[in-house]
KELUMDREN-940280 format. One record per residue: x negated, y, z negated of N, C-alpha, C in turn. Coordinates in steps of 0.1 Angstrom, whole numbers, plus 5000, padded with zeros to 4 digits. Layout:
REM KELUMDREN-940280
XYZXYZXYZ...
This chain:
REM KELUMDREN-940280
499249885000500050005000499150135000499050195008498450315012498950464997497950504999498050634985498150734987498850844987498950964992498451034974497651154975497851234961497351384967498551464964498251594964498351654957497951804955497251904948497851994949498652054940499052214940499552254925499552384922499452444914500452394905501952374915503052344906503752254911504652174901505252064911506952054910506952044924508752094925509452154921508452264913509252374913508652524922509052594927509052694940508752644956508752744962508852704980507452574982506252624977505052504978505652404973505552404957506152294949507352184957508152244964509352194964508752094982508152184986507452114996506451954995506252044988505051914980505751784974506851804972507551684965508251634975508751714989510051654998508451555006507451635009506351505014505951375009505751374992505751274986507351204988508051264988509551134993509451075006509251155015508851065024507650955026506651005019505950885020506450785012506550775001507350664991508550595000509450665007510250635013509350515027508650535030507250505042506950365033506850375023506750225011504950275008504250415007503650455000503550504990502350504975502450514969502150674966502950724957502750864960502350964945501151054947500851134931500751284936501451354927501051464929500451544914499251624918498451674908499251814907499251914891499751974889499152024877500152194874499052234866500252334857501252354864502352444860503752394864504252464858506052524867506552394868506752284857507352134864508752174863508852044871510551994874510351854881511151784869510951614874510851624890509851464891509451474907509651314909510251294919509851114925508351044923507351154923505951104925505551134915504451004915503650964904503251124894502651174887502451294882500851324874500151424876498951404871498851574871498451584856498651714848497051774845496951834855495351924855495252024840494852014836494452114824495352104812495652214810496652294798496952424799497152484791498052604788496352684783495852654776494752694771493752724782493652644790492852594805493152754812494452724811494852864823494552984816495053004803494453114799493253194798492253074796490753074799490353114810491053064823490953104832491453244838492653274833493053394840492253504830491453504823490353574813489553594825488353464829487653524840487653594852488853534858489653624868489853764863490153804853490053914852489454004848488353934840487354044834485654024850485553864852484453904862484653784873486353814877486553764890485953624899486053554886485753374893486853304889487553374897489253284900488753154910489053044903488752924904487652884906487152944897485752894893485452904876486552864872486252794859487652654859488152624848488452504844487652424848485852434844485452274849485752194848485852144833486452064823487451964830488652044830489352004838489451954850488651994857488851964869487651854869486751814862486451664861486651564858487751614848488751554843489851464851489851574859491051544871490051434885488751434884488251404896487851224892487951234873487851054870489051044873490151124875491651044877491450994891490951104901490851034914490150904919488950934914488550794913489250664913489950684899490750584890492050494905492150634911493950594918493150574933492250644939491450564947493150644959492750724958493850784972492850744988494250704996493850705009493750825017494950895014494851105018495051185004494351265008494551394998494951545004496151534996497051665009496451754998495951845002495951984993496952074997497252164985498652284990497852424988497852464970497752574969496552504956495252564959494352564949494452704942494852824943494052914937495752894926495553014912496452954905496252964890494652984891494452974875494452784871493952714875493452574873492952504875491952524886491152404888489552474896488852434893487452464899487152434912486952494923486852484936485252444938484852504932483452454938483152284933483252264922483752114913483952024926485152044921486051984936485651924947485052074953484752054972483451954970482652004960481351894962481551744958482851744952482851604952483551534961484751614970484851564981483851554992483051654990482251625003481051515000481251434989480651314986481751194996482851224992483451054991484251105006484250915011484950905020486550925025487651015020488751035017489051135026490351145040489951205044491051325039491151425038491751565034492551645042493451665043494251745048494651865041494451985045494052095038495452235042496952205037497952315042497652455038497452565044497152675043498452755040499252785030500452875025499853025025498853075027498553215026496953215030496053335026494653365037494253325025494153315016493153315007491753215003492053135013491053045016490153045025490253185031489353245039488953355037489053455025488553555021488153535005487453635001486353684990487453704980488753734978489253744969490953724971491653884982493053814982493353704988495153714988495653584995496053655004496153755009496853845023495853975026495954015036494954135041495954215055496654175061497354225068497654385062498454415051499454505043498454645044496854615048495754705047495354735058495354635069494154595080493254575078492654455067491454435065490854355076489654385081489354225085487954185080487454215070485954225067486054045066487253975064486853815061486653795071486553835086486053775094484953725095483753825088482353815089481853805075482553905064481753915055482353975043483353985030484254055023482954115015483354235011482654285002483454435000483054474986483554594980485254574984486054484979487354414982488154604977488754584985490254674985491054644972491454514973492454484967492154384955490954444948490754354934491354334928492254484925493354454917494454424916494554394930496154264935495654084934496754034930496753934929495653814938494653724934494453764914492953844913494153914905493454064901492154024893490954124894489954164884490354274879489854324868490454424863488754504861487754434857485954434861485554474869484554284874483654324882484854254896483654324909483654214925482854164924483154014926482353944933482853884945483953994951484253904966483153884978482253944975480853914988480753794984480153774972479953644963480953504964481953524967482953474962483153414977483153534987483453475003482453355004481153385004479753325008480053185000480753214987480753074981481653004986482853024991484252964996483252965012483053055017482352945030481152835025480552835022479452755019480352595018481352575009481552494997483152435009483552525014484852455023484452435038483252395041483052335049482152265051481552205040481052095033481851965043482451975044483551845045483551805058483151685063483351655074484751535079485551595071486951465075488051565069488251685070488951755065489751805076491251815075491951865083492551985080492952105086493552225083495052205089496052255079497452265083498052405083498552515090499052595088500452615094501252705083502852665081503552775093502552895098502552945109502052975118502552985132501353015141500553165140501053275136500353315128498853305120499253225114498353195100497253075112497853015118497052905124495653045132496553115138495653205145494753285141495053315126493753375119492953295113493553115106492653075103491353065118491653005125490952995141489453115143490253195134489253355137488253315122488353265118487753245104486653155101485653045088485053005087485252865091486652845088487452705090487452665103487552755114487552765129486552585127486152515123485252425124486252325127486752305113487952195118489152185123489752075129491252035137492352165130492752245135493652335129494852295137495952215132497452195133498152315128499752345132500552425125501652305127501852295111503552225108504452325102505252385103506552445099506752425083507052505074507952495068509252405072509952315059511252285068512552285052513652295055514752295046515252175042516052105031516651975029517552045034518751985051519852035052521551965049520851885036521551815030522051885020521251955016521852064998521552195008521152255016520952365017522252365027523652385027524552405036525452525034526652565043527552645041528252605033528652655018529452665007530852755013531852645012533652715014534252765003533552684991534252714976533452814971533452944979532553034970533653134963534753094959535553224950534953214937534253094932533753154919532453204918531653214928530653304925530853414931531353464939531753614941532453684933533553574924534153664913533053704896532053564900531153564889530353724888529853744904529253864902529853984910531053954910532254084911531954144927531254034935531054104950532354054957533854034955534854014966534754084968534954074988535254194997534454284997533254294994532054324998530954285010530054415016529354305028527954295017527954205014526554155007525454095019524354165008522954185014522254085003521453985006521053924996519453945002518153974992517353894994516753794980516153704985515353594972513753614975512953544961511653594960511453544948510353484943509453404936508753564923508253644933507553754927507853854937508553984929509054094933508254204933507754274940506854354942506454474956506354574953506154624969506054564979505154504983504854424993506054324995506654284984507854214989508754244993508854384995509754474998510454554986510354564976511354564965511554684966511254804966510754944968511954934980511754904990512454925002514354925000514154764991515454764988516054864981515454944976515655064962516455164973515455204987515755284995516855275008516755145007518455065015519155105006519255134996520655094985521555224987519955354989520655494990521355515005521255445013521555465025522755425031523255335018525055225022525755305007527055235017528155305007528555184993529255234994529655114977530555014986530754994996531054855004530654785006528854865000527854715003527454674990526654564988526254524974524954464978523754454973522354394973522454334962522154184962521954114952520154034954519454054945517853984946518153894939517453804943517053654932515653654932515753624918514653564916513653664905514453804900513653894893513553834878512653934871512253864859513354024849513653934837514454044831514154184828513354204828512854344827512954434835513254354850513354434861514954424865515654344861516854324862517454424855517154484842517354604829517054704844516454764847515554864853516354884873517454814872517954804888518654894892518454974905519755094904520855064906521555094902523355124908523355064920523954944922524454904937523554764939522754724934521854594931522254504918522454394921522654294916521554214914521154174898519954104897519953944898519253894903519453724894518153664892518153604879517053544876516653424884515853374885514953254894516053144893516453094900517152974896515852854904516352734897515752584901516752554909517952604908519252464912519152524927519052424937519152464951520752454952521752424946522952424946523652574947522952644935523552764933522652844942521352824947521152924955521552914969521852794973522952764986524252844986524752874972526252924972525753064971524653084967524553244969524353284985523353224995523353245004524453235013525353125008526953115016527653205012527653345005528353415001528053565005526753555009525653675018526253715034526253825039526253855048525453845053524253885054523153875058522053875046520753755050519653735047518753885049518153995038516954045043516154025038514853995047513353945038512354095048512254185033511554295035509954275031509154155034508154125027507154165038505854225035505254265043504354195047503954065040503353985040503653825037504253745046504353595044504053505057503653425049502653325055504153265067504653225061505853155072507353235071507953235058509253315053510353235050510253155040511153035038512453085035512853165030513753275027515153275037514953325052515753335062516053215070515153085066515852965070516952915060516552925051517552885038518952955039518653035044519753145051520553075059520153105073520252995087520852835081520252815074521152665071522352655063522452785057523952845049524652905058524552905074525453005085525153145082523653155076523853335072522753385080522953465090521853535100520753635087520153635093518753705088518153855093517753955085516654095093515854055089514454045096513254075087512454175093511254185088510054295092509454235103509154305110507654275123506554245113506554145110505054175101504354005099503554025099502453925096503453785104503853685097504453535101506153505106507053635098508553585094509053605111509053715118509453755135509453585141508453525139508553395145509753325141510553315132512253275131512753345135512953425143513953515145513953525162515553475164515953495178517253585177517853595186518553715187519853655186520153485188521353465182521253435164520253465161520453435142519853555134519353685147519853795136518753895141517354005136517054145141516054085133514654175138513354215139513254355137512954465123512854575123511554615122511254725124509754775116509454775106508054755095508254745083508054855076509354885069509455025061510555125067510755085082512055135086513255085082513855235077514855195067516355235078515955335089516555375098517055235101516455185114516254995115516954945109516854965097517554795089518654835086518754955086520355025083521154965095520555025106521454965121521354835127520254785121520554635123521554585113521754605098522854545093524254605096524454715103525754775109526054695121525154655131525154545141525654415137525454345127525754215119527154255118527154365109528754395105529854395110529454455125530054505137530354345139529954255143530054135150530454055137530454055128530353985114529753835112529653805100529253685098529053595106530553585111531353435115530753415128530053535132529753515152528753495154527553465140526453425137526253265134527453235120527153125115526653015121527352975131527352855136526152805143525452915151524052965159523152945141523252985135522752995125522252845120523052795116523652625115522452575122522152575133521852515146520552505150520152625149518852705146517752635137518352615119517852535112517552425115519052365122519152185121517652165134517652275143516952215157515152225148515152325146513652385144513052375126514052375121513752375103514152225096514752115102514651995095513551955093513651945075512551885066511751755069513251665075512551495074511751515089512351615096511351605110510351675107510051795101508551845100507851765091508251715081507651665069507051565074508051465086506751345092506151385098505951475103504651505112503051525105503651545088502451535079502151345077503451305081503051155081502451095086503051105103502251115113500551135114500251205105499151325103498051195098498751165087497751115076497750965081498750905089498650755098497150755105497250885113496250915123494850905113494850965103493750985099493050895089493850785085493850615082492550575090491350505086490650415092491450295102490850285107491250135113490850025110491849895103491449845097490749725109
């Protein structure tokens, strides 16, 4: 029985997480055995489960990250900890997701991969595996990772130094150490992202793009939505929903503040996903919701939306407006970085990012046509281009190929 174990920060819980666990079902489903390593943010999982660090671990860690910027470059401990477990389970692939995170030692790691024969498949969710410090550089026009990061912009964005730079330091070490590997594959979730890794250090190895994909089993149109529209008092309203993990400029949050002044009280914005402090702090006309886990309730929030907006100036793929699309809810998003690649013109608009003009007349466009002239294209969209069990085997596919021959 063949062994799948992957690696990411958190397990089945957020857009990675939840990915990371719909692959382990398929392979178990495949009659392999399946582990996923983790470090945070649980929520029971089908697969086997292996708990990198502690709470102590990360703390320690987000210390050096912030006082002299060797984000993932501590938890040794741990992370050799974690590398007798590999041993121990003797995996045939090792899917990587999201290393950075506050838990595990990259340099550790890569040198021990680039010992053993295992071959690696490496999914790219954001740049940060190609630069000196952030996980995005678009929002600036950086391109110094092309060749060289140094004196970083954005130290103090996530994950922040609050200290020293060491992104010169830090680049030279992440090239040095991630191409060590000669059986390592690159996956990116868009063509986008595939196209800058290409421009990058990684340019060495096989660079695939697999999709993001939806379960379009729980993620559907909800008919029984009178009790969440009466829950949060939007009957007969044209609701604007957007969702988000972490709310922040760049995610557009600011924007939405400035959409809100621009519609009348017929419309309502509701965010998901804020933390309560910012929920306290909302203007007039926004509706907050805390993070939920239940794909149940955020399916009925999305079936209850007029339109999907994802004002994020920066995402790697934009998981957001498919989840939409498979609730019959057309989508706007920004011209920017990855999300424009979902977007056709029967499931909704492409605006500029920061134009508030734009998204105003693109959701008067929706309105004009409404919902119902969308849904079904919407529906369709998902089912052709965003089914999970179809992208998710192509990671199967992936790792069949990359099987010795016995």
């Amino acid at each position: 029985m063949p062994i799948l174990l992957q690696i990411n920060v958190d397990i089945n819980s957020g857009s990675v997480g939840r990915i990371a666990e719909q692959i382990g079902e398929i392979a178990i489903s495949a009659g392999w055995e399946s582990y996923i390593a983790y470090a945070r943010d649980y929520q029971p999982s089908k697969s086997k489960e292996i708990k990198i660090g502690n709470s102590l671990n990360i703390y320690y860690h987000v210390a050096q990250t912030r006082l002299f910027d060797n984000h993932c470059l501590a938890s040794t401990r741990a992370t050799r900890k974690f590398i007798r477990k590999i041993e121990e389970i003797k995996p045939d692939i090792i899917q990587i997701h999201q290393l950075h995170g506050y838990f595990i030692n990259i340099k550790v790691l890569f040198e021990y991969l680039s010992k053993v024969n295992i071959p690696i498949v490496w999914t790219l969710h954001d740049c940060w595996a190609m630069t000196g410090h952030c996980a995005y550089f678009s929002d600036i026009n950086c391109n110094k990772w092309k060749i060289e990061c140094h004196h970083c912009p954005k130290k103090g964005n996530y994950p922040a130094s609050l200290l020293l730079d060491r992104s010169q330091k830090n680049f030279h070490l992440k090239k040095k150490i991630f191409t060590l590997l000669h059986n390592m594959t690159i996956v990116t979730v868009s063509d986008w992202l595939k196209n800058l890794a290409g421009e990058s250090f990684l340019s060495k190895y096989n660079i695939f793009s697999i999709k993001n994909g939806v379960d379009l089993n729980k993620f559907i149109p909800s008919e029984d939505n009178a009790f969440i529209s009466q829950k949060y008092n939007v009957t007969g309203k044209f609701v604007i929903i957007g969702v988000g993990t972490t709310w922040q400029a760049a995610k557009g949050l600011y924007d939405f503040y400035k959409l809100r002044e621009r519609l009348s009280d017929d419309y309502v914005i509701m965010l998901v996903g804020l933390l309560p402090g910012l929920i306290n702090d909302l203007p007039k006309g926004i509706i907050g919701i805390p993070r939920t886990e239940s794909i149940k309730e955020l399916a009925q929030l999305y079936s209850i939306a007029d339109v999907v907006a994802s004002l994020s100036y920066q995402e790697a793929f934009g998981l957001t407006p498919v989840e939409g699309f498979a609730c019959g809810t057309p989508a706007i998003v920004y011209n920017a970085t990855a999300t424009p690649e979902l977007i056709t013109s029967d499931v909704g608009y492409v605006v500029e990012p920061g134009n508030i003009d734009q998204l105003v007349d693109a959701i008067k466009k929706i309105q004009q046509k409404s919902k119902s002239f969308y849904a079904q294209n919407c529906r369709k969209h998902a089912e052709l281009l965003y089914d999970k069990n179809k992208l998710f085997n192509q990671y199967f596919q992936l790792y069949n190929n990359l099987l010795p021959i016995n």
